[in-house]
C-alpha positions in Angstrom: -14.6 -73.0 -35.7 -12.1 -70.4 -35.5 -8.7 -69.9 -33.8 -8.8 -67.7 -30.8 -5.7 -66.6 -28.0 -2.8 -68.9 -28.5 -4.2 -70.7 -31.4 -7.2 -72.3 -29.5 -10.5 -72.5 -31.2 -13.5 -70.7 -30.6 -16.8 -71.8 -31.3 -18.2 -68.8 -34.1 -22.2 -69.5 -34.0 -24.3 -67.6 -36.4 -27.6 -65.9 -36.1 -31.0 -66.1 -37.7 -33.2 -63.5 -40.1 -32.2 -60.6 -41.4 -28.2 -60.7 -40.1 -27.8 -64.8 -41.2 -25.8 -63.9 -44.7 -24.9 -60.8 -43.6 -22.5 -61.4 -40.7 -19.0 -62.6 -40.8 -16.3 -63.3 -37.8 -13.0 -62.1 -38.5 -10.2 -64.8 -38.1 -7.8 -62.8 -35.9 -9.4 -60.4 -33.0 -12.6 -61.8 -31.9 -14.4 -59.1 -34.3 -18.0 -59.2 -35.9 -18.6 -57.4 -39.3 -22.1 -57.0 -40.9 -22.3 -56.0 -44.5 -23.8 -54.3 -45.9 -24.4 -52.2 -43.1 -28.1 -50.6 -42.9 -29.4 -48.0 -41.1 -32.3 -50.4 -39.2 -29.1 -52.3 -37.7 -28.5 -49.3 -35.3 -29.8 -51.1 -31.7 -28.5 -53.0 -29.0 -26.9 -56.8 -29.6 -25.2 -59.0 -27.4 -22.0 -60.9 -28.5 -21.4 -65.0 -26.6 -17.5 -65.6 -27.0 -16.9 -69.6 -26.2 -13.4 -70.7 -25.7 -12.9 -74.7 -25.4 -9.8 -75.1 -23.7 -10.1 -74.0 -20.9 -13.8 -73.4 -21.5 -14.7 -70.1 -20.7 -18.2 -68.7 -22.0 -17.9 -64.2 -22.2 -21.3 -62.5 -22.8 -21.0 -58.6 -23.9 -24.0 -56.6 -24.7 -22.8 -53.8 -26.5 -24.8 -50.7 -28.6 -24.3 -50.2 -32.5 -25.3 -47.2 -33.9 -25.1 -46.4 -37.7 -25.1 -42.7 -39.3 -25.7 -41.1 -42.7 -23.4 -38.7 -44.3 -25.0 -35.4 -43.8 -26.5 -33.3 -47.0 -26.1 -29.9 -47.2 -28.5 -28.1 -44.4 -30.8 -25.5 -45.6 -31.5 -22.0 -44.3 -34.7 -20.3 -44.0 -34.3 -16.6 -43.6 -36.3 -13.7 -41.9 -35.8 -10.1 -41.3 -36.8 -7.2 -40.7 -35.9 -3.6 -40.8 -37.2 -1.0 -37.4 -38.0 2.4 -38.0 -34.8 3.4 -36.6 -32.8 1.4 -39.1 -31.8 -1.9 -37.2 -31.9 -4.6 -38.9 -33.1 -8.1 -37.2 -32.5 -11.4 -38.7 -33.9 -14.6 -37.7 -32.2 -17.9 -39.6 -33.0 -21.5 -38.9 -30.7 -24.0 -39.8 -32.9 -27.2 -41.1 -32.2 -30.9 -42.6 -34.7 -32.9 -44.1 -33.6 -36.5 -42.8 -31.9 -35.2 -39.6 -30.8 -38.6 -37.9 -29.1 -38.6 -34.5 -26.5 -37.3 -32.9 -26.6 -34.5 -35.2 -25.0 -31.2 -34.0 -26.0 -27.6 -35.2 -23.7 -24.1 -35.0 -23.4 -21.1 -36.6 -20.3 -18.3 -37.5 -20.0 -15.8 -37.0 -21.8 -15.2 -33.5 -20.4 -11.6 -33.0 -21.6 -9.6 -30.1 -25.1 -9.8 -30.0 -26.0 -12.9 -31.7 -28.2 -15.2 -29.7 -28.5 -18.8 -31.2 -31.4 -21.4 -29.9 -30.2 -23.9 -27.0 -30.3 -26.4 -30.3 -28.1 -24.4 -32.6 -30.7 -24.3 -35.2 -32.1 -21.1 -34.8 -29.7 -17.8 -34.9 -31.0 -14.4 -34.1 -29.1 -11.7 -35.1 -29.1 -7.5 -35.0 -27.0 -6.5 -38.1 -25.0 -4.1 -38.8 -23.0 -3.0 -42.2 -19.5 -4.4 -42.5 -19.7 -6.8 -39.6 -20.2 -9.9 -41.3 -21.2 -10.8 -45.0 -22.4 -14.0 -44.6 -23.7 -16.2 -42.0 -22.7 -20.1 -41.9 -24.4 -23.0 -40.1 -22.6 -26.0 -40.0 -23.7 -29.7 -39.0 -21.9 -32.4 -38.4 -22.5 -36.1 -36.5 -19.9 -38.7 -35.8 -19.0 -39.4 -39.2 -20.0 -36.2 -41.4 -20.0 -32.5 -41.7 -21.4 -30.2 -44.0 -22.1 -26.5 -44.1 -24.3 -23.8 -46.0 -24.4 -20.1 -46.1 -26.2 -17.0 -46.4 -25.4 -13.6 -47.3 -26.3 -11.0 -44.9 -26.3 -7.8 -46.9 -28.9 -8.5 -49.3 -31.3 -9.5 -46.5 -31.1 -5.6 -44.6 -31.8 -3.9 -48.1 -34.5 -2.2 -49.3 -35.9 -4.8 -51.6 -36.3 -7.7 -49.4 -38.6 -5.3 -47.3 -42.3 -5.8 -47.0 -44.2 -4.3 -49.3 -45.9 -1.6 -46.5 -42.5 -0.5 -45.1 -41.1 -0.3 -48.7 -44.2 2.9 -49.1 -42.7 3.8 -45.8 -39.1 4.0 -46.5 -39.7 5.5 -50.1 -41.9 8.5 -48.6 -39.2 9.2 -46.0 -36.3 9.5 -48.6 -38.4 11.6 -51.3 -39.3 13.9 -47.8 -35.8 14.0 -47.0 -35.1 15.0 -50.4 -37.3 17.7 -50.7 -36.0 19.3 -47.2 -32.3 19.0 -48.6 -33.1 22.2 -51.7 
């Protein structure tokens, strides 16, 4: 038995299984704690507040849900270099325990960036000096974290395949020869 509004007691009953030594009233406020808090607690509950004097029963259902801190996402990376010299790269944004409520986004987006109704996935046609790096960044309702990718190294000659490498390398040697 606790005190409740004006000093009147309230009837605190306790539950059964997996919450029965892990739940606690708090004296003051009408508030439930469980601890250690577990992921599998996340899920719907309902709380039975019983004043004696006057006697008044209140029935809540409420939802708890419980949330990881996030590790750092990782980035898988694709690109690929057109004849003409533009550059299109395609970078998904990936955890390996995702959870839920878990938001995706990306910076910069720069004219021209198209990113997946998600956020994971971020296509992008780049260009020299507009952005070094790419950044996605996820977050729920009680983390964030963020990873990045440089952009330069991904448009340059040595992260081409290995048949448009024999390509590239033929058209400077030609263009060399046409320059004496």
């Amino acid at each position: 038995m606790q005190s409740g509004p004006g000093g009147q007691p309230v009837l605190a009953a306790g539950t059964q299984g997996a919450y029965s030594r892990r739940w606690s009233a708090v004296h003051c406020g009408y508030s439930l704690q469980i601890r250690p808090l577990r992921l599998q607690d996340s899920g719907l509950y309902r709380a039975w507040l019983a004043l004696q004097s006057p006697p008044i029963n209140i029935t809540r259902d409420f939802t708890l849900r419980v949330y990881e801190k996030l590790q750092e996402p990782n980035i898988t990376v694709s690109s690929q270099i057109t004849k003409d010299g533009a550059c299109h790269i395609t970078l998904i944004c990936s955890l390996q325990q995702a959870g839920e409520d878990v938001q995706y986004g990306w910076a910069p987006l720069g004219q021209g960036a198209v990113m997946s109704c998600g956020g994971t996935t971020l296509h992008v046609s780049w260009t020299p000096g507009v952005s070094d790096s790419y950044r996605c960044t996820i977050s729920n309702p009680v983390s964030q974290s963020s990873s990045s990718v440089p952009a330069r190294p991904l448009c340059s000659a040595s992260f081409l395949p290995r048949s448009l490498k024999k390509e590239f390398l033929l058209f400077l040697i030609l263009g060399a020869l046409q320059i004496e």
